[in-house]
C-alpha positions in Angstrom: -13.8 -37.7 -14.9 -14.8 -35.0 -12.9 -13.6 -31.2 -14.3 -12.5 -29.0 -11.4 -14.5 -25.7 -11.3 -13.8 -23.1 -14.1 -12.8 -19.6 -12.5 -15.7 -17.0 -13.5 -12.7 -15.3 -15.1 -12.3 -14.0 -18.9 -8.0 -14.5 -19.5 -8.0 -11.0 -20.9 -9.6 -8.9 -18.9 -8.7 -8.5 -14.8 -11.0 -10.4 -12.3 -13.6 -8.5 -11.0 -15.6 -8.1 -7.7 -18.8 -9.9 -9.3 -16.6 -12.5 -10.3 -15.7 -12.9 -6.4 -19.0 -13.1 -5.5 -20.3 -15.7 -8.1 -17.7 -17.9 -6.7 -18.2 -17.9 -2.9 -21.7 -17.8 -4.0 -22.3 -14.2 -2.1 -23.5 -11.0 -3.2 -21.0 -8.1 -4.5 -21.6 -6.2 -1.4 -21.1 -9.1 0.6 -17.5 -9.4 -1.0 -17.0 -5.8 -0.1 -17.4 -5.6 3.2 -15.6 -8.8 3.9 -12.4 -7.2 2.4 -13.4 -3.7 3.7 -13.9 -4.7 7.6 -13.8 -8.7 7.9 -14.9 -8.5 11.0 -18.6 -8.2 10.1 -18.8 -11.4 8.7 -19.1 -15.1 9.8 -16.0 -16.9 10.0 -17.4 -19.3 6.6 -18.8 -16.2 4.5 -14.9 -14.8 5.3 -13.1 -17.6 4.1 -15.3 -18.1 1.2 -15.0 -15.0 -0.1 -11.0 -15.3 0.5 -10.2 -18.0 -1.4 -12.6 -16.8 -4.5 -9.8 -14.2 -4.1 -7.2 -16.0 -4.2 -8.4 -18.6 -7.2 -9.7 -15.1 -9.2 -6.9 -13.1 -8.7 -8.9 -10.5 -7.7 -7.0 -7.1 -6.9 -9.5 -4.4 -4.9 -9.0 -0.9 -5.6 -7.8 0.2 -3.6 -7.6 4.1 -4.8 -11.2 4.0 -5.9 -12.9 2.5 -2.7 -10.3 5.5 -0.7 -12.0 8.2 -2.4 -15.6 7.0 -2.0 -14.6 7.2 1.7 -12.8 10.0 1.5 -9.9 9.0 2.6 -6.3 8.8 1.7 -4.5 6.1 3.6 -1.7 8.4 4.4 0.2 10.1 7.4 2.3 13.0 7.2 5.4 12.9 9.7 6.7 15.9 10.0 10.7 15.5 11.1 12.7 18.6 11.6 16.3 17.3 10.4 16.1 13.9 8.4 19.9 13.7 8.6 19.8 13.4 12.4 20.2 9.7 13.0 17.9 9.9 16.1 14.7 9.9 13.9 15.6 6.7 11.9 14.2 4.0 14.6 11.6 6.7 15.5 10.4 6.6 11.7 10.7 2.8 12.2 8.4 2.3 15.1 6.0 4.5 12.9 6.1 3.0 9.9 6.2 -0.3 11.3 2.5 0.6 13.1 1.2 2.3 10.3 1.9 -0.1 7.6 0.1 -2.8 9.8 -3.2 -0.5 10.1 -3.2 -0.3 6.3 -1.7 3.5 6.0 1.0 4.6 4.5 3.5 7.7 5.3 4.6 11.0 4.0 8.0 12.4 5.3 7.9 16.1 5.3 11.5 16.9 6.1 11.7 20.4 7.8 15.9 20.5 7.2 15.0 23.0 10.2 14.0 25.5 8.0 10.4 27.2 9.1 10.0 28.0 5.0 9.2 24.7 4.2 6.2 24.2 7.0 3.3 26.1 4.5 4.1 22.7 1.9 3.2 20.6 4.3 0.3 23.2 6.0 -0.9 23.1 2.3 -0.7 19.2 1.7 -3.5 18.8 4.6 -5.6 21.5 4.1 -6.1 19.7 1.0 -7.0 16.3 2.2 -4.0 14.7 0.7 -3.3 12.8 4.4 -5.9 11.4 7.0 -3.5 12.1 9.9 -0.5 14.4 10.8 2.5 12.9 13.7 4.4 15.8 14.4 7.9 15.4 16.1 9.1 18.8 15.5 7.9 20.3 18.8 5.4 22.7 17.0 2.7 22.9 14.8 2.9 24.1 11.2 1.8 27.1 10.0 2.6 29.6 6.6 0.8 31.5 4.3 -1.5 32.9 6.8 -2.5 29.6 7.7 -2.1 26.7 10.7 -1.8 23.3 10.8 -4.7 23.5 13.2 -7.2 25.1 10.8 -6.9 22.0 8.6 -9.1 20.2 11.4 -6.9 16.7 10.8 -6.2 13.8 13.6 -3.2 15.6 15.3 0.1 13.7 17.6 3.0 15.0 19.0 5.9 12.5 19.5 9.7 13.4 20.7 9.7 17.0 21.3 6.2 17.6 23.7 4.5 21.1 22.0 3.0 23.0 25.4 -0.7 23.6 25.6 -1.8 21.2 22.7 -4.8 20.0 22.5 -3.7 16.8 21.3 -2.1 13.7 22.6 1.6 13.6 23.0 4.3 11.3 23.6 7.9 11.9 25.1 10.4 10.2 27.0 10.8 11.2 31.2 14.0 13.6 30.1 14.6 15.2 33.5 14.3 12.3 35.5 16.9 10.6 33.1 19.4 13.6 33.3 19.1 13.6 37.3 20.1 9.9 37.4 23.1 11.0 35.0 24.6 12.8 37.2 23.9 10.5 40.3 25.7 7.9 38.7 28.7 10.7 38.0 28.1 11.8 41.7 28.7 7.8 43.0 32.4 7.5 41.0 33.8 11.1 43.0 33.0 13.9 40.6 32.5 16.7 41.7 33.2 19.2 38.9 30.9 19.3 35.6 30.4 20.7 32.7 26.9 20.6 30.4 26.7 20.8 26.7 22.9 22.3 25.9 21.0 21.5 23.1 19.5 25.1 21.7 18.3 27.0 24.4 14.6 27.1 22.9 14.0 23.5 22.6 11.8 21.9 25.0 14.2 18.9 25.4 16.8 20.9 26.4 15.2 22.6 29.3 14.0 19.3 30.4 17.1 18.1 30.9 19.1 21.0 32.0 16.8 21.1 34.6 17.2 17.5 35.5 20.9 18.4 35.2 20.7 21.6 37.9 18.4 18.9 39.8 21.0 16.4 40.3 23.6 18.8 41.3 21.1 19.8 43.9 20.2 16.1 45.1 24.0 15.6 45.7 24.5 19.0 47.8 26.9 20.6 45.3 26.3 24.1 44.1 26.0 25.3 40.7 29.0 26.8 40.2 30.5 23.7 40.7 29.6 23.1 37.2 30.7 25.2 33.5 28.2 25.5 30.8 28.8 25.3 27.1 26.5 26.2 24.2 25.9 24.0 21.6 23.0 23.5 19.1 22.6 19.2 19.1 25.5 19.0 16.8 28.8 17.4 16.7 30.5 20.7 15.8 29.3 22.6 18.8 30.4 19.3 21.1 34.0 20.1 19.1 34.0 23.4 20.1 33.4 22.7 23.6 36.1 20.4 23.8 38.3 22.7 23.0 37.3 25.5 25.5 37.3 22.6 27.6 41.4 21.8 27.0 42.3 25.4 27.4 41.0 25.6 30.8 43.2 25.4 33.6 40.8 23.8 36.3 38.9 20.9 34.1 35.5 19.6 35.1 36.5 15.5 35.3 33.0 14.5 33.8 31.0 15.8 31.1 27.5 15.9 30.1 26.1 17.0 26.7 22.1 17.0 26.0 22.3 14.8 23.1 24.7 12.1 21.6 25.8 14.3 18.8 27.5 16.7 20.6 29.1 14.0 22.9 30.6 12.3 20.4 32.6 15.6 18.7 33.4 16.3 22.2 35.2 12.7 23.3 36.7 12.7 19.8 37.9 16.0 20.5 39.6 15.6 23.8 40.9 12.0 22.4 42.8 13.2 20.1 44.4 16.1 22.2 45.6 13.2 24.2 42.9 13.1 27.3 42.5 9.2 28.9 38.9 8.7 29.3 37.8 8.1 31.1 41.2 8.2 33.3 41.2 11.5 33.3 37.8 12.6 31.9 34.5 11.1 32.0 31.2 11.7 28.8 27.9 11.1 28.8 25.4 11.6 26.3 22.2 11.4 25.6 19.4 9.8 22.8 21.7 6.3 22.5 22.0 6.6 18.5 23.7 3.8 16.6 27.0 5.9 16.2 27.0 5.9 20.2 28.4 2.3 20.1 31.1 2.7 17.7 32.8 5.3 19.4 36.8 4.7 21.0 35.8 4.3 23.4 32.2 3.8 23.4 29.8 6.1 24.8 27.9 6.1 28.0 24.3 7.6 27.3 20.9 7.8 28.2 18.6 5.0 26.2 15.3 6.4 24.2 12.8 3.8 23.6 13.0 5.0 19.6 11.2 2.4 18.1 8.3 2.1 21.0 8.0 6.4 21.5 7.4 6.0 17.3 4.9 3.3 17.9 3.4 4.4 20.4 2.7 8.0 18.6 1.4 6.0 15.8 -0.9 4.2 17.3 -3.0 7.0 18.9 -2.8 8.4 15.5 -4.8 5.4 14.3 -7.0 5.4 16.7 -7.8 9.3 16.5 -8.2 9.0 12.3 -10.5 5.4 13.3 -12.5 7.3 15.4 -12.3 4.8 18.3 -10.4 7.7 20.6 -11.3 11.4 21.2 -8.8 14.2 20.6 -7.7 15.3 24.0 -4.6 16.6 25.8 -3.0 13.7 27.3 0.3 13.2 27.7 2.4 9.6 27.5 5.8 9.3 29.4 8.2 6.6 28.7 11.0 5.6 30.2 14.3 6.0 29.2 17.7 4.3 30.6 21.0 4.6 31.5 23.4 2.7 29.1 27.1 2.0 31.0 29.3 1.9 28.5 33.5 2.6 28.4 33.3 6.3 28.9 32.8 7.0 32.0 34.3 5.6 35.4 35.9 7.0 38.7 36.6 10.5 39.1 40.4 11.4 38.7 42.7 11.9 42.1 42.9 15.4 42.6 46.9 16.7 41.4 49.4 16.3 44.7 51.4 19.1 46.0 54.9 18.2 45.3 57.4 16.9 48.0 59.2 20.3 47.3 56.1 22.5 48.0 55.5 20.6 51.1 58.9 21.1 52.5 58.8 25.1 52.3 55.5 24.9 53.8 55.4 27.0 56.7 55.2 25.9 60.1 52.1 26.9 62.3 52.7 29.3 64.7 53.4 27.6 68.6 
């Protein structure tokens, strides 16, 4: 009777990396460097050493062979509001790409709060991540100190940071918001009305300026359109609403720089008892989940989420492999137009009644 080959493996004690070797008949270092970069190896040696793994029960250490190469396996994201459903298929595409290089993440939520940015400046500086993916549109600083100083692979993702020295990854905003309003411009409107994101945010000048852009494309001046501050909320989008219903000459389509704001505007104006889009017309902007569970649903501009995360993650990778050089590039997605229920053809302009048109005086002869 033949006896099937004893694992090199005491039952109380874990399996070890020599134990590994003796089976697939290889040397400890061998073993190593199959698990640490298989690459290297021939195809047999790798699948030797693999299923001595598997029969072992071998378990590497992970922790231990990190911090005899100094590294940590981790990313820091920095994300300035946690609670803004936007980030969640950005984190998504991010995690998605890290987890399949072997690196985990660190969420260091900002709650927009600028006091919290020296944790985070202080969780680098003390090698605690390999790699930082900002999508806060700035980089870090406090106590005296910037995220720079910490000398750690470096991208920018969502909100572009000017003059970085970095790469970067962002959707085409103004070209998007210029096609908004050509699409308004093709179903009769001619009045507007823009909801801005903070007036200090990079994505809202983008895409004011795309929206000024399309009113110039289509020949119409700019004060054929009324501006209303908001702050990429839905209470600011509420409040324009309701400056909005007290006016007596209505824009008949609205655009607001983010979804957010859309959305407390069109529930707004649906509740005072406004048709849209009969009588008024919304767009938005990001395409969130919420977007598509609107009454009616929302017409907005489509971010790739998931592939600006992935994207942003994977130079990151690259940068911390060492297989790319920091440099100031920029990548530029493109994002969509979604036609949903909330916009359509620009309202009839009111008659004059039959009265006012009999007392109308006659021309001269």
């Amino acid at each position: 009777m033949t006896v099937p080959p004893r694992t090199p493996r005491a039952s109380t004690r874990p399996a070890r990396i020599a134990d590994v070797a003796r089976l697939a008949g290889v040397s400890p270092a061998t073993v190593s460097r199959t698990l640490a970069n298989p690459d290297i190896v021939t195809t047999e040696t790798r699948q030797r050493v693999i299923e001595a793994v598997r029969r072992t029960g071998y378990v590497p250490n992970i922790a231990g062979r990190n911090l005899r190469a100094q590294r940590s396996m981790m990313v820091l994201v920095v994300v300035p509001d946690i609670a803004n459903p936007f980030f969640a298929e950005v984190l998504r595409g991010i995690d998605d790409t890290l987890s399949a290089a072997g690196y985990g993440l660190i969420i260091g939520n900002l709650n927009n709060a600028t006091a919290k940015e020296a944790r985070y400046v202080d969780l680098v500086s003390a090698g605690q991540v390999d790699g930082v993916l900002l999508l806060n549109g700035h980089i870090p600083e406090g106590n005296g100190r910037n995220l720079r100083d910490a000398n750690v692979p470096m991208v920018a993702a969502c909100e572009r940071i000017p003059g970085a020295d970095f790469p970067q990854v962002e959707i085409r905003n103004r070209e998007a918001a210029r096609r908004v309003i050509a699409h308004l411009v093709t179903l009769g409107h001619r009045r507007f009305g823009y909801i801005s994101g903070p007036s200090n945010n990079i994505l809202e000048r983008e895409r004011a300026a795309g929206f000024r852009e399309g009113l110039a494309d289509a020949g119409l001046p700019l004060t054929s359109a009324s501006f209303f501050d908001g702050d990429f909320t839905f209470r600011t989008g509420a409040e324009a609403a309701r400056v909005v219903l007290a006016m007596d000459v209505r824009p008949t389509a609205i655009f607001a720089a983010n979804d957010e704001m859309a959305i407390g505007f069109l529930k707004t104006v649906h509740a005072a008892g406004l048709r849209i889009p009969a009588d008024l017309s919304i767009v938005g902007f990001d395409a969130i989940e919420y977007a598509d569970y609107c009454e009616p649903t929302l017409t907005t501009v489509h971010q790739p989420r998931h592939t600006i995360g992935a994207t942003a993650a994977a130079q990151l990778v690259e940068l911390m492999s060492g297989r790319a050089r920091r440099e100031p590039r920029v990548t530029r997605l493109d994002a969509s137009l979604l036609l949903r229920q909330s916009t359509g053809p620009a309202p009839a302009p009111p008659q004059r009644s039959n009265r006012t048109r009999r007392h109308r005086r006659s021309p001269p002869s």
